[in-house]
C-alpha positions as CSV (number, residue, x, y, z in Angstrom):
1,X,-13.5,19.9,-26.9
2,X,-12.4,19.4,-23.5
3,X,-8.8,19.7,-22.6
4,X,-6.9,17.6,-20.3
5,X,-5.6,19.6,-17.4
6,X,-3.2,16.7,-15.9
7,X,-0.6,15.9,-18.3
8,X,2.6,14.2,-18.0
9,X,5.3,17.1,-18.0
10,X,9.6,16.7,-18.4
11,X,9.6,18.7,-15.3
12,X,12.4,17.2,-12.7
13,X,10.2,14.9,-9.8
14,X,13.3,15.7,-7.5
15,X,13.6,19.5,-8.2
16,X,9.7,19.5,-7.6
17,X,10.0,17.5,-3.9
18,X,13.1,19.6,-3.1
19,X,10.8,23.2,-4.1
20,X,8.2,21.9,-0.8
21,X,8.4,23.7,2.0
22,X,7.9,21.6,5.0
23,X,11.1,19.9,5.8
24,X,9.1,16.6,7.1
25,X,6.6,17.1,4.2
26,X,9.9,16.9,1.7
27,X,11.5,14.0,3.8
28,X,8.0,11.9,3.5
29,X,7.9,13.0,-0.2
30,X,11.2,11.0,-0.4
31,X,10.0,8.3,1.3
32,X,6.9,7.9,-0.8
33,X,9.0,8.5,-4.3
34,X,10.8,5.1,-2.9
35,X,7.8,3.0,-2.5
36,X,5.8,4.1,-5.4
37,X,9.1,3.1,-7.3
38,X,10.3,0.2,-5.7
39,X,6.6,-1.0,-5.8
40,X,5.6,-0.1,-9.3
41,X,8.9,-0.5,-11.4
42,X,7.8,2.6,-13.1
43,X,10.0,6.2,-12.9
44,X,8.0,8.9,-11.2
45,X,6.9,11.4,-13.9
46,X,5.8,14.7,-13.0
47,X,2.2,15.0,-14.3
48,X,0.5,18.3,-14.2
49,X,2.0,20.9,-11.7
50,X,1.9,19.1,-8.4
51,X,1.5,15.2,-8.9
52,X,4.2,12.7,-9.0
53,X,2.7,9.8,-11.0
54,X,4.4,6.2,-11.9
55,X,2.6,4.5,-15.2
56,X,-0.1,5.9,-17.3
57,X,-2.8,4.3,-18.8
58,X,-5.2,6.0,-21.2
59,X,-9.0,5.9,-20.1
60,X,-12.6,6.6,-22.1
61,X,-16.2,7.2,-20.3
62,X,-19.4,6.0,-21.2
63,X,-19.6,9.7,-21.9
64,X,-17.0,9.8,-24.4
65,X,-15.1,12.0,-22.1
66,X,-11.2,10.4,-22.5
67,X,-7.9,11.2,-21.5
68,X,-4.5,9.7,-20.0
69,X,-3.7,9.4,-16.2
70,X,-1.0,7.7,-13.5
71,X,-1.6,3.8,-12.7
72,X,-0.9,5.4,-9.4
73,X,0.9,8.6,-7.4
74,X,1.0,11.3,-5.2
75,X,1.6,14.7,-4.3
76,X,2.7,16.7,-1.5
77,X,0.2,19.6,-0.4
78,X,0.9,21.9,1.5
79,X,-2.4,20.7,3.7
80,X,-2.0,17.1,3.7
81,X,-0.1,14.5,1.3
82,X,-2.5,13.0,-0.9
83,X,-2.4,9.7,-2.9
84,X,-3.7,8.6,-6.3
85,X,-5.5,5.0,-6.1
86,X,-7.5,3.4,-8.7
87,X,-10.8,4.6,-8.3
88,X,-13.6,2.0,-8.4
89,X,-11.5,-0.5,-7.2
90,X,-13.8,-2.4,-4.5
91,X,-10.7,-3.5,-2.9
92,X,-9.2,-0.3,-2.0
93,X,-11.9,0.3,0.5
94,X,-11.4,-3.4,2.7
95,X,-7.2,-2.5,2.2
96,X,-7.9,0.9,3.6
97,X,-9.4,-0.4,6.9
98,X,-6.1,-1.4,8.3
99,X,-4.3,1.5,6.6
100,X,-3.9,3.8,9.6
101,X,-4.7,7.7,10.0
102,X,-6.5,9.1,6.8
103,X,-9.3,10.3,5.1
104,X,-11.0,9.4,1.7
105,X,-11.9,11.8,-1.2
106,X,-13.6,10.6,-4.6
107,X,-10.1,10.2,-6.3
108,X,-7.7,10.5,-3.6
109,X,-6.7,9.1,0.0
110,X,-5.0,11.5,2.4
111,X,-2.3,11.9,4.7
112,X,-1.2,13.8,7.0
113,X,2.5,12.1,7.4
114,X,4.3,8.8,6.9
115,X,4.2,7.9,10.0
116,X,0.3,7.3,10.5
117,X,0.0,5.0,7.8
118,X,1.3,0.9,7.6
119,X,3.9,1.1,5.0
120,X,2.9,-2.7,4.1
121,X,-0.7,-1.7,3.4
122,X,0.6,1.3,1.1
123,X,2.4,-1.1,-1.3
124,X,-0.5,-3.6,-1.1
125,X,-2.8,-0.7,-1.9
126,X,-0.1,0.3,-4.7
127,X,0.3,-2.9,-6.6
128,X,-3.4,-3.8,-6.0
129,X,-4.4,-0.3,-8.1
130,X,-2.0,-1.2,-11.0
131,X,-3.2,-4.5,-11.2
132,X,-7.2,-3.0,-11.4
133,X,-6.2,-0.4,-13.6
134,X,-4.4,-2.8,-16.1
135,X,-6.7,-6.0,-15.7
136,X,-10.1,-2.8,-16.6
137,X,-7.8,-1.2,-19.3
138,X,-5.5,-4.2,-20.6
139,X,-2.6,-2.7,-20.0
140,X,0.4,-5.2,-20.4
């Protein structure tokens, strides 16, 4: 039976930003923890080791292949900051044009710092992944 790797933890969100190394990395950390929450009206949740999350929903694949996961969150690598989006989402990609300096991954979008991205486009891109993931999941 497969086991879930990520998993919501009661580990402390702040203790985890303040335990990053790069004073800028922990300062955009901040900022991000502000939007996320402002934006979602959820509490950041540590989920795994590494991944600040706000919301969960619980997902199942065709495959049978089931688990729980953030509506949406990030975490901040040592490499670059990366950020949870709804995958499959057909809006993310049109949003994402006028998002500013990133790159793409199957899951993720990434970062190198706050200050290449539009901060308007990141809570567009937020709310517009929690509204996917709870219209495809009915999530109230």
């Amino acid at each position: 039976m497969y086991e879930q790797k990520t998993k919501e933890t009661d580990r402390s969100v702040v203790e985890f930003i303040e335990n990053v190394e790069s004073p800028k990395k922990r300062e955009d950390a901040y900022k991000l923890l502000d939007i996320f929450t402002e934006t979602t009206g959820y509490e950041a949740k540590m989920w795994g080791p590494s991944i600040i999350g706000f919301g969960s929903y619980h997902y199942k694949y065709e495959s049978g292949h089931e688990g729980d996961a953030p509506l949406v969150g990030f975490s901040p690598r040592k490499a670059k900051i990366s950020l949870y989006f709804a995958t499959g989402d057909t809006k993310r990609e049109e949003l994402l044009k006028d998002f500013g300096k990133h790159t793409t991954g199957k899951a993720c979008v990434y970062i190198n710092k706050m200050a290449d991205i539009d901060v308007d486009v990141l809570k567009t891109l937020i709310s517009q992944s929690v509204r996917f993931l709870k219209e495809t999941y009915s999530i109230s």
